[in-house]
C-alpha positions as CSV (number, residue, x, y, z in Angstrom):
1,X,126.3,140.9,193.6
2,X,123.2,141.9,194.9
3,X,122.9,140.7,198.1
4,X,127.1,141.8,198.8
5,X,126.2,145.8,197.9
6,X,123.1,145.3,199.8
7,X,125.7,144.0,202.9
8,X,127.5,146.1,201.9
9,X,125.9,149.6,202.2
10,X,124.6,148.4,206.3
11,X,128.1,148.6,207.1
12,X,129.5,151.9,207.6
13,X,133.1,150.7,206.9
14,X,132.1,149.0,203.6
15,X,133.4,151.3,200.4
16,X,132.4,149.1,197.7
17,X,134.2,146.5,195.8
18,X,137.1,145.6,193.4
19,X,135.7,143.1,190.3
20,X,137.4,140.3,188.1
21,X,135.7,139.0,184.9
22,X,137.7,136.0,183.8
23,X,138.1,132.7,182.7
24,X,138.3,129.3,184.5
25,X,137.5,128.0,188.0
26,X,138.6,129.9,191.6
27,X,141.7,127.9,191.5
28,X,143.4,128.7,187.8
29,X,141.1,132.3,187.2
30,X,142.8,134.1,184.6
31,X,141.7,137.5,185.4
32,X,140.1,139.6,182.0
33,X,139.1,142.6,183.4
34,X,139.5,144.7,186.6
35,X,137.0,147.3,187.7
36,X,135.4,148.9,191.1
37,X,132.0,150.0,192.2
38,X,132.3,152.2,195.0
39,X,130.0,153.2,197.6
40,X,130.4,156.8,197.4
41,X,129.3,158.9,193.9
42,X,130.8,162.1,192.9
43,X,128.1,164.1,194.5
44,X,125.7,161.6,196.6
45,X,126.7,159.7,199.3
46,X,125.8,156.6,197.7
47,X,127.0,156.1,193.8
48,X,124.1,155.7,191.4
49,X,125.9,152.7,189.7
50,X,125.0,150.8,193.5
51,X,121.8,152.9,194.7
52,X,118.8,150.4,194.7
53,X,120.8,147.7,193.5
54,X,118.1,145.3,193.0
55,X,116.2,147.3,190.8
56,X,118.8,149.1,188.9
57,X,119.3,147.0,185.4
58,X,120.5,149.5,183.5
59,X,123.5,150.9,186.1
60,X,124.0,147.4,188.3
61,X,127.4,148.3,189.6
62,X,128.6,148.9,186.1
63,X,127.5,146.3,184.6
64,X,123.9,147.2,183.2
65,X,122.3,147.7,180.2
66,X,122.7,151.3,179.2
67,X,125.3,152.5,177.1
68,X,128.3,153.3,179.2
69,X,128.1,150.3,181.5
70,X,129.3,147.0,180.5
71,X,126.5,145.1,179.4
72,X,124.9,147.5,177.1
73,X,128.3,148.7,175.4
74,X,129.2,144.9,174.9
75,X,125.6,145.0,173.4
76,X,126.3,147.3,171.4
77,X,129.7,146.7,169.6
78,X,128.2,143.0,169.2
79,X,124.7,143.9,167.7
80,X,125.0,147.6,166.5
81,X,122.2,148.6,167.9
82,X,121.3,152.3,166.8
83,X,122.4,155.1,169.7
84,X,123.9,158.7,170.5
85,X,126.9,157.2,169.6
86,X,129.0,154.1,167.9
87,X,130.4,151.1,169.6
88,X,133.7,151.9,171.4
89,X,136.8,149.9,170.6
90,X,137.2,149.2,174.4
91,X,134.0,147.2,173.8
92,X,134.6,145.9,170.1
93,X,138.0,144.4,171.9
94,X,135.3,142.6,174.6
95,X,133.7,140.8,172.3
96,X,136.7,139.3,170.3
97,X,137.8,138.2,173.4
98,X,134.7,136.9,175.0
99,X,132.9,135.4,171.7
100,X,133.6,132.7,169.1
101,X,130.6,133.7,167.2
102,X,128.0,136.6,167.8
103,X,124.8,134.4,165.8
104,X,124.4,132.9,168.7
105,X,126.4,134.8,171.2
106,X,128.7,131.6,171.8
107,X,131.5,132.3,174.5
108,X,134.8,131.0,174.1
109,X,134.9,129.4,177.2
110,X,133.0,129.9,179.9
111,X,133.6,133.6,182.6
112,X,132.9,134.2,186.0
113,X,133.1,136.9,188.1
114,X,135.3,137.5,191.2
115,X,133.6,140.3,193.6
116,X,136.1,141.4,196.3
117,X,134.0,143.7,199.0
118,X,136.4,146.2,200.1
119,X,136.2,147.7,203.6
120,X,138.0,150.6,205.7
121,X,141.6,149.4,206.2
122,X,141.6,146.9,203.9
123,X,144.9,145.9,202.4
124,X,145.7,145.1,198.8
125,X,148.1,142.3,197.5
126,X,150.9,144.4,198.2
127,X,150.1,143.9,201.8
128,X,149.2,148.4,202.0
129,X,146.2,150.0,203.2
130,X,144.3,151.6,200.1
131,X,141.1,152.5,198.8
132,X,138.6,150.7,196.6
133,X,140.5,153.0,193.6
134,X,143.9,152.2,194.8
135,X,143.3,148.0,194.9
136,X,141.7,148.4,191.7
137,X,145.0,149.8,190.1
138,X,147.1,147.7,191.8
139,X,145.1,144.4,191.2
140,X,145.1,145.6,187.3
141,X,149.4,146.2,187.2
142,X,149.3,142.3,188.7
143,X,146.8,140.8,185.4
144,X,148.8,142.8,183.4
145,X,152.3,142.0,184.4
146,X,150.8,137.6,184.7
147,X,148.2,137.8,182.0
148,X,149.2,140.5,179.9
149,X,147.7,138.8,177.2
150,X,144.1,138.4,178.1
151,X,143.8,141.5,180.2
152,X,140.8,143.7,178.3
153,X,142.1,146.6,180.8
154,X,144.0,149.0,178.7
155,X,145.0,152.5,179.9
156,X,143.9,155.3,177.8
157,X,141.3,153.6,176.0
């Protein structure tokens, strides 16, 4: 993931990318979660979650360490480790999914991740233009409507 951003942000038409966390090899990946990092932030030109990507644990494209990024929440609703807040359901649901046991952490089966770099003009698997936010929704409406029943991506919550 690392090296990709860091491609990534030297080419001007890069945007960021779409992610898959799943189960099994390339060739029969059953997709668990669908998310985006993109380049641009709300008010920099390049998002926090992706600035200094090498030494950024606790953003790391989303998946870092703090609470509200994907490690750290996971963390949280596995361990309950004291902060501001509670573990999320959202997170709670990650862990059922992901974990026969939390003492170890033992995964079900083992998960990969799927980074998609997304580009100026790039089409999603309806064949249409779109941004990194459009490809995002449209790859999530395609897990849902072929793996409705591993998908951890849930509007609303």
């Amino acid at each position: 993931m690392i090296e990709l951003i860091e491609e990534g942000l030297a080419q001007e038409q890069w945007t960021g990318l779409v992610y898959l966390m799943g189960f099994g090899p390339q060739h029969d990946f059953s997709p668990l979660y669908v998310g985006k990092a993109e380049r641009r932030g709300k008010i920099h030109a390049v998002s926090k979650n992706i600035a200094n990507i090498r030494r950024n644990p606790d953003k790391f494209a989303r998946w870092g360490y703090g609470l509200d990024y994907h490690l750290g929440d996971l963390s949280h609703a596995m361990f309950g480790f004291s902060a501001y807040r509670g573990p999320t359901g959202k997170y709670r649901r990650w862990a059922q999914t992901l974990f026969a046991v939390t003492d170890p952490p033992t995964l079900h089966r083992p998960v990969s991740m799927l980074l998609l770099p997304w580009f100026e003009g790039s089409r999603g698997p309806s064949g249409f233009q779109g941004s990194v936010a459009s490809a995002e929704k449209e790859v999530i409406a395609l897990a849902s409507a072929l793996h409705s029943e591993w998908l951890l991506n849930v509007d609303g919550r």
